[in-house]
PABA-461547 format. One record per residue: residue number from 1; x, y, z of N, C-alpha, C in turn. Coordinates in steps of 0.2 Angstrom, whole numbers, plus 5000, padded with zeros to 4 digits. Atoms other than C-alpha are relative to their C-alpha. Layout:
// PABA-461547
i:n_x:n_y:n_z:ca_x:ca_y:ca_z:c_x:c_y:c_z
NUM:X:Y:Z:X:Y:Z:X:Y:Z
...
END
This chain:
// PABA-461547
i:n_x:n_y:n_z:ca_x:ca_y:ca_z:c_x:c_y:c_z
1:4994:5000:5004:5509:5405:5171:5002:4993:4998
2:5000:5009:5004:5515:5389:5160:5008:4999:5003
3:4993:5003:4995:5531:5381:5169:5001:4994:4994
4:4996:5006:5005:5543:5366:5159:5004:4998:5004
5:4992:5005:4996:5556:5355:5169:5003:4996:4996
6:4993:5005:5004:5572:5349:5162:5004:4998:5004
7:4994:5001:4995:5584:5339:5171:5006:5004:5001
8:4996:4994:4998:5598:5350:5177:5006:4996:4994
9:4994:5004:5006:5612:5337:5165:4997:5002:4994
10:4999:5001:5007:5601:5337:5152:4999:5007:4995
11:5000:4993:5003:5599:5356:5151:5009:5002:4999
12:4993:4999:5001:5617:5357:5151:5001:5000:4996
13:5000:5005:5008:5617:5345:5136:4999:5006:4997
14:5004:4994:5001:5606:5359:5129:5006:5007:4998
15:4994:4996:4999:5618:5371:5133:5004:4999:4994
16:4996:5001:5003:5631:5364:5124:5001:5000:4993
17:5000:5001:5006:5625:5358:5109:4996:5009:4996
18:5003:4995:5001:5616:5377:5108:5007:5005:4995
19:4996:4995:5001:5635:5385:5109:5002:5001:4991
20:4998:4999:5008:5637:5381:5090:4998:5004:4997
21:5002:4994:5004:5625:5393:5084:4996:5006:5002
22:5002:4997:4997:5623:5403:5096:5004:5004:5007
23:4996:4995:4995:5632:5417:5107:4997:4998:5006
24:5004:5002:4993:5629:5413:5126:5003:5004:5007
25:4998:5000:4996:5632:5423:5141:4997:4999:5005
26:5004:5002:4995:5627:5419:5159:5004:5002:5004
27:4997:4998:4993:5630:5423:5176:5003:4996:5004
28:4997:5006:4996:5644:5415:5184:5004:5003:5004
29:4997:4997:4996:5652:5416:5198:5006:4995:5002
30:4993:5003:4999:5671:5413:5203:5006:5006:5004
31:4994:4996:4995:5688:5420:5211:4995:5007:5000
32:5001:4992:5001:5683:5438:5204:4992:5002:5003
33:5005:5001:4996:5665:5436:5212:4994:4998:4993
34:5009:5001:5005:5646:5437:5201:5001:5005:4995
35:5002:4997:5008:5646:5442:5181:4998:4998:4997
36:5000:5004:5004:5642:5438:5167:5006:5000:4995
37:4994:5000:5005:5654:5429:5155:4998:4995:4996
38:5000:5003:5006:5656:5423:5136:4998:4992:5003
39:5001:5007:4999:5650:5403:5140:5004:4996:4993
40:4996:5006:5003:5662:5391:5133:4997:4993:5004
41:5000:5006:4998:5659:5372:5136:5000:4997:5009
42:4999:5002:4993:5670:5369:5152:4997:5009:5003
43:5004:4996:4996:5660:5386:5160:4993:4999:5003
44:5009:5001:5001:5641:5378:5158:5000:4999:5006
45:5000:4999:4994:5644:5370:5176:4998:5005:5006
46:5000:4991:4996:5646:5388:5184:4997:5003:5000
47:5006:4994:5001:5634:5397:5179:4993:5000:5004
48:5001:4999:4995:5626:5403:5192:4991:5005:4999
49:5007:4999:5002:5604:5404:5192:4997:5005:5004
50:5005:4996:4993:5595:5410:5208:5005:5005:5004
51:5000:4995:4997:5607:5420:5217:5005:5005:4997
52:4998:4996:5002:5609:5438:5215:5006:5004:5001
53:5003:4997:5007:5615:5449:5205:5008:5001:4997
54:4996:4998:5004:5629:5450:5190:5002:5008:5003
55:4996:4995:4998:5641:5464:5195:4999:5004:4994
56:5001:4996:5005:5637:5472:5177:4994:5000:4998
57:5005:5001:5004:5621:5477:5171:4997:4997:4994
58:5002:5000:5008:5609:5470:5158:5001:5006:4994
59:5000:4994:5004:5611:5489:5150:5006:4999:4994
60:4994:5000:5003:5629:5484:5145:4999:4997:4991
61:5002:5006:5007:5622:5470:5130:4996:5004:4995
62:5005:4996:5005:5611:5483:5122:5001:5008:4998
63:4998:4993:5002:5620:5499:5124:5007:4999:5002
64:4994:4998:4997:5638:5499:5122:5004:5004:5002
65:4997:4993:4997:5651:5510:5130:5002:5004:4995
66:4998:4996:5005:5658:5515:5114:4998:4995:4991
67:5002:5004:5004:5651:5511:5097:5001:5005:4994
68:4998:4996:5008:5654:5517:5077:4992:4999:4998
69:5007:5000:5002:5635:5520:5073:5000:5001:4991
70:4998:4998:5006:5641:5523:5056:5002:4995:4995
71:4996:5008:5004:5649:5508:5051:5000:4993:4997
72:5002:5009:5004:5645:5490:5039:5000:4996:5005
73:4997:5004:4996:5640:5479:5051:4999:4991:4998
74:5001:5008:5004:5641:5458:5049:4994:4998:5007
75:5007:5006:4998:5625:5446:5052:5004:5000:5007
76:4997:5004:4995:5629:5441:5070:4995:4993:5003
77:5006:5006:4999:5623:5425:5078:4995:5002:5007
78:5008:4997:4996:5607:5424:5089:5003:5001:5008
79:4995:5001:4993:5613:5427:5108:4994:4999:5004
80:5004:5002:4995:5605:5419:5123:5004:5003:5005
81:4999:4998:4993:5606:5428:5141:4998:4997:5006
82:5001:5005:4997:5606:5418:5155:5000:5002:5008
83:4997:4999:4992:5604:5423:5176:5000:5008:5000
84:5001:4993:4998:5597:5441:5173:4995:5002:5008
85:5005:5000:4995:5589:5447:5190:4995:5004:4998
86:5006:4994:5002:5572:5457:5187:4999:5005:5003
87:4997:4993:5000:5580:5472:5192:5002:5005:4995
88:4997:4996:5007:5589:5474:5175:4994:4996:4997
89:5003:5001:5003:5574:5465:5168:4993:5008:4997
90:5004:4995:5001:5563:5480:5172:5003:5006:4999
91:4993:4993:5006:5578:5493:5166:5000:4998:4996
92:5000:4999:5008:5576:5487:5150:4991:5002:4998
93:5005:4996:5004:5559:5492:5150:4999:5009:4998
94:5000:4991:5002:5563:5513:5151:5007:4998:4994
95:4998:5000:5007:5577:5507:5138:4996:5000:4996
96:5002:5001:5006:5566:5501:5126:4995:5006:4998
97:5004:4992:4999:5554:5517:5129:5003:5004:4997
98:4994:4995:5003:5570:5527:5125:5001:4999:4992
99:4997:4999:5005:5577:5519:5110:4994:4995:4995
100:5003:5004:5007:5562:5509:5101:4994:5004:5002
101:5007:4995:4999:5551:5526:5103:5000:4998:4991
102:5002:5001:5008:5542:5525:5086:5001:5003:4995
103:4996:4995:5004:5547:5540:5080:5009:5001:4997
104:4991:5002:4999:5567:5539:5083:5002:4994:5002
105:4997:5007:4998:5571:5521:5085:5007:4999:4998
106:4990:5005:5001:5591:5514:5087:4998:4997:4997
107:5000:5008:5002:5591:5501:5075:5004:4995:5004
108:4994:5006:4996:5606:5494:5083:4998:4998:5007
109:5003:5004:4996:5597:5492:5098:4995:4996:5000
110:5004:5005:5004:5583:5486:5090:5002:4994:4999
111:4997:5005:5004:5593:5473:5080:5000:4994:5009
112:4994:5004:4994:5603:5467:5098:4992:4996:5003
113:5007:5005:4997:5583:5465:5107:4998:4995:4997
114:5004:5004:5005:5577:5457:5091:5003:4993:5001
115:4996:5008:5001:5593:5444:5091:5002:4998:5006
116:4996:5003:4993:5593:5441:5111:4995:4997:5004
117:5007:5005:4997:5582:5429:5119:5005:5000:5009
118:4996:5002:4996:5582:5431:5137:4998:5000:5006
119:5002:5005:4995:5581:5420:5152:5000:5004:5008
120:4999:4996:4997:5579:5430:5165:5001:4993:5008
121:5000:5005:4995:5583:5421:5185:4998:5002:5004
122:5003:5000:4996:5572:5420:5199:5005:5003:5007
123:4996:5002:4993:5580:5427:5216:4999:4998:5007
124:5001:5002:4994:5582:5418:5229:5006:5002:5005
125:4997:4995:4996:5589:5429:5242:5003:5006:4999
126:5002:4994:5001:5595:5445:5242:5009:5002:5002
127:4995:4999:4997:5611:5453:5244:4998:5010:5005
128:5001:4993:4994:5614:5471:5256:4995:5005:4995
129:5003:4992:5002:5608:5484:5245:4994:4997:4995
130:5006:5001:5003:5595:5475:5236:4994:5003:5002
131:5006:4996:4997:5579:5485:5238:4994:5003:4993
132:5004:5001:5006:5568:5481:5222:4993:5001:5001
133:5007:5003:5000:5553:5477:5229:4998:5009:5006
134:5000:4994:4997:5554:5495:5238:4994:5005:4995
135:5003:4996:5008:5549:5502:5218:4993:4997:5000
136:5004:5003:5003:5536:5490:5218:5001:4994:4996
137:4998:5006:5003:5547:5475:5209:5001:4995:5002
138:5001:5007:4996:5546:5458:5213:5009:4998:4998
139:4996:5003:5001:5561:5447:5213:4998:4998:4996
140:5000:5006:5005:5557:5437:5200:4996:5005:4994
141:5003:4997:5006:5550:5442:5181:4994:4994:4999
142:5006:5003:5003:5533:5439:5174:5000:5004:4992
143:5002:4995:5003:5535:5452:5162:5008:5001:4996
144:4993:4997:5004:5548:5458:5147:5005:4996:4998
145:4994:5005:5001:5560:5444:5150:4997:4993:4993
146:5005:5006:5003:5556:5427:5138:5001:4994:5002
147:5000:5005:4995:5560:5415:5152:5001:5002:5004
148:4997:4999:4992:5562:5413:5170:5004:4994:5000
149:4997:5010:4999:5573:5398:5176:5001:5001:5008
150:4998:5000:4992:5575:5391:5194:5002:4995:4999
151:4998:5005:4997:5586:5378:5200:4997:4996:5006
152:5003:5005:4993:5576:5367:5210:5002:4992:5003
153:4997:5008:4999:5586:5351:5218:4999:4997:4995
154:4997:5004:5006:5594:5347:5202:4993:5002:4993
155:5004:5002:5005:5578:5350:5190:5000:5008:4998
156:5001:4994:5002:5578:5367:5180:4992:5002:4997
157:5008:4996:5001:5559:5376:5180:5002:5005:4996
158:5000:4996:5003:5556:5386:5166:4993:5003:5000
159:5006:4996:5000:5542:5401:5168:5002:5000:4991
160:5001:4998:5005:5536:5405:5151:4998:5006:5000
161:5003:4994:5000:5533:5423:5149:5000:5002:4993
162:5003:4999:5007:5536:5426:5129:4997:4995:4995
163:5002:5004:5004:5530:5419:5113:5007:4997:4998
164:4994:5003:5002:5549:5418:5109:5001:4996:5006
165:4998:5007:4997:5554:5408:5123:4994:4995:5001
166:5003:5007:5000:5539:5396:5123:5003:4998:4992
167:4998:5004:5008:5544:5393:5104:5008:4996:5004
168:4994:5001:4996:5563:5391:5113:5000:4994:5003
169:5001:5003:4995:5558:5380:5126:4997:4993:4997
170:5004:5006:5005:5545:5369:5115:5005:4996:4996
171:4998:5001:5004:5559:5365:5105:5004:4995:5002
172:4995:5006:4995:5568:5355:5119:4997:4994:5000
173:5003:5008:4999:5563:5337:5118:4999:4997:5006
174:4999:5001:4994:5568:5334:5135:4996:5003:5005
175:5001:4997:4993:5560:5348:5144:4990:4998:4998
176:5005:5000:5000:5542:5344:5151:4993:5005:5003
177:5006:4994:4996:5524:5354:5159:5002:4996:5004
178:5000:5001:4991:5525:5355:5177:4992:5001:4999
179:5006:5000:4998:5511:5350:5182:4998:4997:5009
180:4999:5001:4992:5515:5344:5201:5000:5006:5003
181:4999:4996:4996:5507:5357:5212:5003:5001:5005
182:4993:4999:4994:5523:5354:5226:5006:5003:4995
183:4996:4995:5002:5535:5363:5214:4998:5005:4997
184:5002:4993:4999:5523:5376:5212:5000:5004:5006
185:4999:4994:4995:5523:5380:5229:5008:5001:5001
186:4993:4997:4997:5541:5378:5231:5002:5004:4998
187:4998:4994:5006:5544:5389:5218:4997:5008:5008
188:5003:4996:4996:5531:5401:5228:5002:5003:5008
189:4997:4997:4996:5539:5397:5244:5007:5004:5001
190:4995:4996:5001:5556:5405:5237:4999:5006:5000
191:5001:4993:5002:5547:5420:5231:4998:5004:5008
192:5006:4995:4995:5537:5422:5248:5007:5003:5003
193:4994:4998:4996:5556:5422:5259:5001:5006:4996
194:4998:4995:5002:5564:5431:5247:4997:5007:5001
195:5004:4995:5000:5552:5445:5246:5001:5004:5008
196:5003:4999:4992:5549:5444:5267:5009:5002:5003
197:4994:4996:5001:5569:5448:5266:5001:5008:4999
198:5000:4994:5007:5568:5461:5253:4994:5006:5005
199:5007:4995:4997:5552:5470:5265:5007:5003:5008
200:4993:4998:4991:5565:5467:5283:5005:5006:4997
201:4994:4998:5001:5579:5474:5275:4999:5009:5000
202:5000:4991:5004:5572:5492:5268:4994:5003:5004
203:5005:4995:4997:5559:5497:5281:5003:5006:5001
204:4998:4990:5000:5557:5516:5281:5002:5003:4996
205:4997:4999:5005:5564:5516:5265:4993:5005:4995
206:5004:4998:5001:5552:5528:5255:4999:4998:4993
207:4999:5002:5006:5544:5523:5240:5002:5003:4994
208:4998:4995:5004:5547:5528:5222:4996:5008:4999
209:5003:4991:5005:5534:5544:5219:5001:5003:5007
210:5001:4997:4994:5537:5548:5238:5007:5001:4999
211:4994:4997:4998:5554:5548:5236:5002:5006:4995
212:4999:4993:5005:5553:5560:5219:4999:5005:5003
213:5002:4995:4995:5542:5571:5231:5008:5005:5006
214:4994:4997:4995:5557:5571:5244:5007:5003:4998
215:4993:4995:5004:5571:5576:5231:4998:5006:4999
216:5005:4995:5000:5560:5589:5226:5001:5008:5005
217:5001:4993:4994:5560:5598:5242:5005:4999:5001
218:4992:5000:4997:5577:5594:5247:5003:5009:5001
219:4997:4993:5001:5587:5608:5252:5007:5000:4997
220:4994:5001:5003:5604:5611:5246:5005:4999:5004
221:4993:4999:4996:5614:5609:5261:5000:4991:5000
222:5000:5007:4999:5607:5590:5261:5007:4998:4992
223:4998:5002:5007:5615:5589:5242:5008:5002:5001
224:4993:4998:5000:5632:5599:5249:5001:4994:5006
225:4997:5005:4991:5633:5586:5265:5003:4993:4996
226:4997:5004:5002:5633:5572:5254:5005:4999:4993
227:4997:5001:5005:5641:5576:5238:5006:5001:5000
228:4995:4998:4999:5658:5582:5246:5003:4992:4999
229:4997:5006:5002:5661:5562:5244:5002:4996:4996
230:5001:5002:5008:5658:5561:5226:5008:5004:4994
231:4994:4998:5005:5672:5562:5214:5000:5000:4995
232:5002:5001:5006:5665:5561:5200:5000:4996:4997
233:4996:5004:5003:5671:5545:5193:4993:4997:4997
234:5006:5003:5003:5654:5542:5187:4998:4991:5000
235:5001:5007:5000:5654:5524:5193:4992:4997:5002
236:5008:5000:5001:5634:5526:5197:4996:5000:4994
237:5005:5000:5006:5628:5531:5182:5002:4993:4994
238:4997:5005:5005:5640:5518:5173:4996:4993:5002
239:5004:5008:4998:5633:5501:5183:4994:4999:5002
240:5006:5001:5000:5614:5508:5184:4997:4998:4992
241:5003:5005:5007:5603:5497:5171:4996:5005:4996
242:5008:4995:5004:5593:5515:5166:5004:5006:4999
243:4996:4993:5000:5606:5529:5166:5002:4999:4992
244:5001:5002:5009:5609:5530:5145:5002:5006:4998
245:4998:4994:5003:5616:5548:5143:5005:4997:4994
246:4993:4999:5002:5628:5550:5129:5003:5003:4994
247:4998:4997:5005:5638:5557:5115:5001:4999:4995
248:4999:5003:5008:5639:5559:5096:5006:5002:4999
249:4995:4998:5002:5657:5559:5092:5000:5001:4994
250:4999:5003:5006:5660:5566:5074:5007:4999:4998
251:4994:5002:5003:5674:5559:5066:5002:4999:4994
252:4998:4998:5008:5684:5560:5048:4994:4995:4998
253:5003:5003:5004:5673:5554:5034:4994:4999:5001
254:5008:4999:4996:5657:5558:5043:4998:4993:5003
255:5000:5008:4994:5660:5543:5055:4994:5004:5005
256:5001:4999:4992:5650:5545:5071:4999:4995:5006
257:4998:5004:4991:5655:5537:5088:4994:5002:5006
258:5003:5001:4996:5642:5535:5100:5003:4997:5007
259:4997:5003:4994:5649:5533:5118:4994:5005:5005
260:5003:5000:4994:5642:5533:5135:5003:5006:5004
261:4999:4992:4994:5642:5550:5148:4995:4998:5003
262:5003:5001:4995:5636:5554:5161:5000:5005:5004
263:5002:4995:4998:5627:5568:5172:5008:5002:5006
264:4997:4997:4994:5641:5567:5186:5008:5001:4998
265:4991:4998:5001:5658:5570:5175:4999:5008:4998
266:4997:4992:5000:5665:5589:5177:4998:5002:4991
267:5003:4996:5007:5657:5599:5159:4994:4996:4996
268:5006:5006:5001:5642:5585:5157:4994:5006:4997
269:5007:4996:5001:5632:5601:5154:5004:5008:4996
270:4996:4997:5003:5647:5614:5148:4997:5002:4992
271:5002:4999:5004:5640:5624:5134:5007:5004:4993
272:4994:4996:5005:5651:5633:5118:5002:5007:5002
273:5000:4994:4996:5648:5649:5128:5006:4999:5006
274:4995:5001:4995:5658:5641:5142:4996:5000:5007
275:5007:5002:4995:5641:5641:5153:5001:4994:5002
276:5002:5004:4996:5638:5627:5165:4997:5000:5006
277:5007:5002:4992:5623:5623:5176:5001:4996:5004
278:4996:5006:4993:5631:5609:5186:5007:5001:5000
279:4992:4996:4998:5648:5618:5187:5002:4995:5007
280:5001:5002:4996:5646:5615:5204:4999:4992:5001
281:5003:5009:4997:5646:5595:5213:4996:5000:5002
282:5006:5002:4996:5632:5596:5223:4993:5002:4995
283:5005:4999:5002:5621:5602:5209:5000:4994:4995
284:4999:5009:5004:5629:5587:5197:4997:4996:5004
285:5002:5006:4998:5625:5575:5210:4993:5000:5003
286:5006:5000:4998:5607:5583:5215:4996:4998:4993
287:5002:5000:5006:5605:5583:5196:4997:4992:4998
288:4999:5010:5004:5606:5561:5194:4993:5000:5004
289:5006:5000:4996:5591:5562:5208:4995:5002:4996
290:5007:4998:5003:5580:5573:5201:4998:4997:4992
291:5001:5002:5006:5583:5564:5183:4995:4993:5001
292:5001:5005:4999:5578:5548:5192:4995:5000:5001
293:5008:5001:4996:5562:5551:5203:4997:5007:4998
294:5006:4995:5002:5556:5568:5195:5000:5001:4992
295:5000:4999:5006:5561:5571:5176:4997:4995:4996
296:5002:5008:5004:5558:5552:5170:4995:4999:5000
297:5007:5001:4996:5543:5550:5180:4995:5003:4995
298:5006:4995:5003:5535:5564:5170:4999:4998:4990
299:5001:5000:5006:5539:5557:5153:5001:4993:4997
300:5000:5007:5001:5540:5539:5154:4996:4996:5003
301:5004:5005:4995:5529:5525:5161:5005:4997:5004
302:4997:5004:4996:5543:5515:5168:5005:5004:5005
303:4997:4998:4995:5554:5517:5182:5010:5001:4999
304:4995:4998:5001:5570:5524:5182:5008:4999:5003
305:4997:5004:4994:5577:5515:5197:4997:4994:5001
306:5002:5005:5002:5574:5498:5198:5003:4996:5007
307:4997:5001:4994:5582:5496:5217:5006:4994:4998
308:4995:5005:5002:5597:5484:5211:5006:5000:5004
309:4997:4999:4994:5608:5493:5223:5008:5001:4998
310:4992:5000:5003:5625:5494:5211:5002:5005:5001
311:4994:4994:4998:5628:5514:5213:5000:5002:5007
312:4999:4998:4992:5628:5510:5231:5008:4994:5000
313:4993:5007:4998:5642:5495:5229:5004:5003:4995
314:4996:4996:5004:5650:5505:5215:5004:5007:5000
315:5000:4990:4997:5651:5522:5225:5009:5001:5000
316:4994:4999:4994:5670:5525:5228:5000:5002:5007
317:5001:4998:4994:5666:5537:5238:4994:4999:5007
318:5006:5003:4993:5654:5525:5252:4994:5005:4998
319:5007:4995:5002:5638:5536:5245:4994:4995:5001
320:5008:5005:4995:5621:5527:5252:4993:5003:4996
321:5007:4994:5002:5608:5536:5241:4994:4997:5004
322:5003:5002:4995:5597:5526:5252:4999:5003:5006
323:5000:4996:4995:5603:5533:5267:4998:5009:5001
324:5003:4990:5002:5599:5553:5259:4993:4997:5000
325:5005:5002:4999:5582:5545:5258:4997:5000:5004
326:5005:5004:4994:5579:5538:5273:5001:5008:5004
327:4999:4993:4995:5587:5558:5281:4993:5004:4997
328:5007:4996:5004:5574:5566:5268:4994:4998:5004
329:5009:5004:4999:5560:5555:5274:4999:5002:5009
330:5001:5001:4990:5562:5559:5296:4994:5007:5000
END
């Protein structure tokens, strides 16, 4: 991989002079904890590299919650993303699966990819429910994203991963090749912790095609023991980077509103008959599982979970999808 150093002031500089023609959000963290937010000037400070993860997913930027798909829209400017972990780097690969299939592509998520160049961030460390590297996914991106950056004692390292961000990058006067093998490995000895974290944390944990296997067979007393905790509030499928159910709302003038649903709200499956197959909660909530590790699996190459950990910190009700795993797995 090809690396670039810039002084940490004078990628700022960078920054700044960028926000004129250019939308910018990053990951910054403050009172309210770790998200991302619009970057204004006095923000660029705060914006928060290596550790994990934005409380909102990358999903948000490319699929919004309610949209007029119908509607004139104006030019917008190019947008840079800044401090993604590659959790949501590799949830946007079963997006782009979904909505840039060849036959029925989104334009308008099309559009957003086309106008978003974006930097994804190395992790170094991990928070509780982090368990990426369980799927098979590293901490860090090589892949999808069109940067990496690390903050290494003041000097910002840029991995190059696309064509668009080596153009990006190249275009910095400032920033130079790394060519010092000691901040190659320092890079490498971040990745090895990190990871050796990331292994401690989640033993026993079962992988992804083992744990589609173990939904699979599940019985339903397993799916009535844990769903009595589930309220539906869909806060899982709303802050996972892969969950993309939704609806076409039509509206006068042959408008139509695109909004986001979701498998675990009451009538999600409700037909005009007045039929519904997930009536019942524990069939809705065995429903999200088996979309995750067995329906996707069979019709997508990427991964439909991406271990990021949000519909465990999101759960109202304390729900551990983890911990249903690890019981399946004895």
């Amino acid at each position: 991989m090809q690396y670039k150093s810039i002084k940490k002031e004078e990628w700022d500089k960078v920054l700044e002079s960028l926000l004129s023609s250019h939308t910018i959000f990053a990951s910054v963290i403050n009172e309210f904890g770790q998200d991302y937010e619009l970057i204004e000037p006095v923000d660029i400070p705060s914006i928060s590299y290596n550790k994990p993860k934005p409380a909102t997913s990358l999903k948000s930027f490319f699929l919004p919650i309610k949209e007029n798909v119908t509607s004139e829209r104006s030019a917008e400017k190019p947008r840079i993303i800044i401090g993604t972990p590659n959790c949501d780097i590799e949830g946007l690969s079963l997006l782009d699966e979904i909505y840039l299939d060849d036959v029925f592509p989104d334009i308008h998520y099309r559009e957003r990819r086309e106008n978003t160049l974006l930097i994804s961030a190395d992790c170094f460390g991990i928070q509780e429910h982090c368990h990426c590297m369980t799927y098979n996914i590293k901490p860090y991106s090589t892949i999808n994203a069109d940067l990496a950056v690390m903050n290494l004692d003041g000097n910002m390292i840029f991995r190059i991963i696309s064509g668009k961000g080596k153009e990006f990058i190249n275009n910095i006067p400032s920033a130079s090749p790394v060519d010092n093998k000691e901040i190659i490995s320092a890079i490498d000895k971040e990745h090895n912790v990190t990871e050796s974290l990331l292994s401690a944390a989640n033993k026993g944990l079962p992988d992804y095609e083992t744990t589609g296997k173990l939904v699979t067979k599940a019985r339903v007393d397993i799916w009535e023991k844990y769903s009595v905790h589930c309220v539906s509030c869909g806060a899982c499928t709303t802050a996972c980077p892969t969950c993309t159910c939704f609806l076409l709302i039509d509206k006068p003038g042959f408008e139509k509103v695109k909004q986001m649903d979701t498998c675990q709200y009451p009538g999600f499956e409700r037909v005009a008959g007045g039929e519904d197959a997930l009536y019942e909660l524990h069939n809705r909530f065995r429903n999200r599982y088996m979309c995750k590790y067995v329906w996707k699996p069979e019709k997508f190459r990427s991964l439909a979970c991406t271990g990021c950990g949000r519909c465990i910190e999101g759960c109202i009700g304390k729900i551990n999808k983890n911990e249903i795993f690890m019981e399946l797995a004895k």
